[in-house]
DRENDOGU-663974 format. One record per residue: z, y, x of N, C-alpha, C, O in turn; residue in three letters. Coordinates in pm, whole numbers, plus 50000, padded with zeros to 5 digits. Last residue first. Example, Ala and Ser with C-alpha at 12.3 -4.5 7.8 and 13.67 -1.06 7.14 Angstrom:
% DRENDOGU-663974
507084977551285507144989451367507875000351290508045011451341SER;507804943151319507804955051230507804967051320508464966851424ALA;
//
This chain:
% DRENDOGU-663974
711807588004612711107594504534709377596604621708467602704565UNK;713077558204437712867564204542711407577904517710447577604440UNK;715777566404170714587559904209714167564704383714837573104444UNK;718697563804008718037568804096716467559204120716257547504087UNK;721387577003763719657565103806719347569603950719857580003993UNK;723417592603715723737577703801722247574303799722107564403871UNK;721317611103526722547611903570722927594203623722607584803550UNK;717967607703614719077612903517720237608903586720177603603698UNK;716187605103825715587611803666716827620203552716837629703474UNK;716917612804107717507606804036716977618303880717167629903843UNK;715437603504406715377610804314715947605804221715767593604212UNK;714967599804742715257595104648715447606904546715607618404586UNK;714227621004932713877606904974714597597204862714807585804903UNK;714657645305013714237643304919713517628404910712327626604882UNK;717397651505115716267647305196715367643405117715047632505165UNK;718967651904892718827664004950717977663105035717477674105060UNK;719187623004855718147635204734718087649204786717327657504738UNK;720847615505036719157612805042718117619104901716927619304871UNK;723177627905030722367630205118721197630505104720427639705134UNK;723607611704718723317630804740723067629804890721897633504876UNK;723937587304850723067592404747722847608704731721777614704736UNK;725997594904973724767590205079723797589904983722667592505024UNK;728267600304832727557606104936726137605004986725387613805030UNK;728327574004667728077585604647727637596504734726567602004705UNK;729277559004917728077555004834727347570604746726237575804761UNK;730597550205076730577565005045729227564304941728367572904922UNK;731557523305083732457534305022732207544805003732947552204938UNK;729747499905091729107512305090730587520105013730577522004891UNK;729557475005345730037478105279729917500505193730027510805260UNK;727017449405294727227470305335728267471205267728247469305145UNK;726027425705227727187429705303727117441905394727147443505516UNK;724217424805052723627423405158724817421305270724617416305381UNK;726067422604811725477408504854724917410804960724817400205021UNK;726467450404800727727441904857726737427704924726687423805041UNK;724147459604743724527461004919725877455704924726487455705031UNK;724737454304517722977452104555723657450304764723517442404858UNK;725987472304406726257458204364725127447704471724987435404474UNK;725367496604400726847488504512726397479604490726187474504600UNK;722747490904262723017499704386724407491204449724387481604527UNK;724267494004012723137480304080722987485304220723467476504291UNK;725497514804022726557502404019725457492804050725767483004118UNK;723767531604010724797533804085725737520304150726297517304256UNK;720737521103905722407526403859722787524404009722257517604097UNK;717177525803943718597515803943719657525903923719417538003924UNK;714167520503901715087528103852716537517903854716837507503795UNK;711297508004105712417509604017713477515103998714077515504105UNK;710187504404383709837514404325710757515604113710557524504030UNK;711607492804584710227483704436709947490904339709557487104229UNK;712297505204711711377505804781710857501504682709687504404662UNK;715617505704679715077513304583713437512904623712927522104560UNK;716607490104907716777489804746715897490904646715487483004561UNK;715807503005078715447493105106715447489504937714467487004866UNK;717597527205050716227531805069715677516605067714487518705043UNK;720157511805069719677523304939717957524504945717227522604847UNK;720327508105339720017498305270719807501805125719217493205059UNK;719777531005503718937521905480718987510405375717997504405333UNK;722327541405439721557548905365720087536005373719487532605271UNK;724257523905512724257527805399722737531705345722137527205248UNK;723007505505802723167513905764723777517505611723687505905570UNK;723977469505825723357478705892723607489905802724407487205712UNK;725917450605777724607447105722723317458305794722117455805809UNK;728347456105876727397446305956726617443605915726047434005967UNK;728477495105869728647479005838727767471805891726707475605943UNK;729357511106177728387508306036728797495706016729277487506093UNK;730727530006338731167533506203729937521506074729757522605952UNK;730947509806642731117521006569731107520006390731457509906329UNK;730597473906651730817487506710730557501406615729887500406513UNK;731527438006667730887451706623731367466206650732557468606669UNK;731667414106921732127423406783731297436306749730507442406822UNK;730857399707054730467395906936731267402006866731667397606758UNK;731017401607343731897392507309732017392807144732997387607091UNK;728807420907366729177407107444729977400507413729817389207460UNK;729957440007190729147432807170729107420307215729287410307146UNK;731697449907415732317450807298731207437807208731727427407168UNK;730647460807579731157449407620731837443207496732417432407494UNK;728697476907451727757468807498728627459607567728067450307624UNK;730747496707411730017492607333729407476707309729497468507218UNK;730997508807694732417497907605731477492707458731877482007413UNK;728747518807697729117509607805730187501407727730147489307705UNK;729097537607543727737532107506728057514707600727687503307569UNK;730747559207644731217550307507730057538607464730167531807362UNK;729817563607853731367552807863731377546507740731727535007711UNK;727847581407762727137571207850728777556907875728667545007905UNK;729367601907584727887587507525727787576307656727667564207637UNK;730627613507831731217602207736730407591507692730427579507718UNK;728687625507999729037611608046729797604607923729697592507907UNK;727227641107755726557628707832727217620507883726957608607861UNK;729507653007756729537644207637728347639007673728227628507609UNK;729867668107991730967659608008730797653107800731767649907732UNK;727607682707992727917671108117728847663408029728517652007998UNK;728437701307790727117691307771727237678807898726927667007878UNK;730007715907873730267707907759729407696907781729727685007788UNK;728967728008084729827717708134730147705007978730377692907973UNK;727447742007997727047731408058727777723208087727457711708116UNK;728977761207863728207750307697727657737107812727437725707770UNK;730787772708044730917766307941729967755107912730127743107932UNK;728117792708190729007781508248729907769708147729717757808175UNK;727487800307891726627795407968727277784308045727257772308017UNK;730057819707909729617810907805728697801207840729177790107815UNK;730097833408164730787822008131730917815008008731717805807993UNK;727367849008100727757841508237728767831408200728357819808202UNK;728667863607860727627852507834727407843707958727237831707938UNK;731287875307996731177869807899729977859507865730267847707843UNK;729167894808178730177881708232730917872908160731327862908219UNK;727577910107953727037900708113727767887708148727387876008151UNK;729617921007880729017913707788728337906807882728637894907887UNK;730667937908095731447933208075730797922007940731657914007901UNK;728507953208129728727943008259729167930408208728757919008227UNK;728527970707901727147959707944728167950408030728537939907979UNK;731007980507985730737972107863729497964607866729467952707834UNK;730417999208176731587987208216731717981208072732837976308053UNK;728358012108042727528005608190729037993508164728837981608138UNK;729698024807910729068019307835728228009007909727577999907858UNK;731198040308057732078029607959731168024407869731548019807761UNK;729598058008156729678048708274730738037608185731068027108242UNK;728688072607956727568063108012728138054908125727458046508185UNK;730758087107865730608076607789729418070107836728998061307762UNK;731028099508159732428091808133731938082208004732408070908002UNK;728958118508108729088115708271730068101508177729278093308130UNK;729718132907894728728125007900728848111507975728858099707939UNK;732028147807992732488137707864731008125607861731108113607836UNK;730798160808178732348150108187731908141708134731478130908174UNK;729308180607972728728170308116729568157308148729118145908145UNK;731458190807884730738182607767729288177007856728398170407804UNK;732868204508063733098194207994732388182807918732638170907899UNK;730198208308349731518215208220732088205008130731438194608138UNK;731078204208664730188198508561731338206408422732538208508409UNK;731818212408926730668225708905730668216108724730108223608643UNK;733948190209013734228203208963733408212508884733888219608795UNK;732068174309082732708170008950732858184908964731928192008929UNK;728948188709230730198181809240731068180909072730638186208969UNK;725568176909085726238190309103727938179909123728188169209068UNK;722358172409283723658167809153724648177009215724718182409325UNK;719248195909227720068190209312722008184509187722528189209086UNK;716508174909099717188183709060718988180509173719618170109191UNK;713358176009220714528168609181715738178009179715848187609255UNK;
//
């Protein structure tokens, strides 16, 4: 083993070594304690939107009890289910038989468009031509 030599005995271009392996050791560390408190982070994120779901699920369910409705869906139930319910007789419909179809169910469907390009991007409807759609 080779005996280590004092700072003084090292020549420069030993130094210079010596100095970019120990700023490269206080950069590991320093990416160490960065992902350590990323980690600490994403858990706490995650606690504290379990307990929300779990408050917001609770006001929900008092919210109900007294016969109102809750979050973002109409009272017929989904958009996209009721498109997919639509379109199950395996027929070619418009856009406008489509709204027209989930007003009488009572959806209200404002994004209607959307939710039609969702469900062709899920390839769960298909449209032959421009406004048709079928299920696919």
């Amino acid at each position: 083993m080779a005996k280590k030599k004092s700072i003084d005995e090292l020549s420069a271009e030993e130094l210079y070594e010596l100095a970019e392996a120990r700023a490269a050791e206080e950069r590991e560390h320093e990416k160490e304690k960065k992902r350590a408190q990323l980690e600490e982070l994403r858990a706490e994120r995650k606690t504290l939107l379990a307990r929300h779901r779990k408050e917001v699920a609770e006001i929900d369910a008092r919210i109900r009890k007294f016969g109102g409705r809750t979050g973002g869906r109409s009272a017929g139930g989904s958009v996209s289910a009721g498109v997919l319910e639509i379109l199950a007789d395996g027929q070619q419909h418009s856009t406008k038989e489509i709204q027209a179809e989930l007003q009488k169910r009572g959806i209200t469907a404002n994004n209607l468009a959307q939710t039609l390009a969702y469900l062709k991007r899920q390839n769960k409807v298909a449209s032959p031509q421009r406004s048709i759609y079928t299920i696919a």
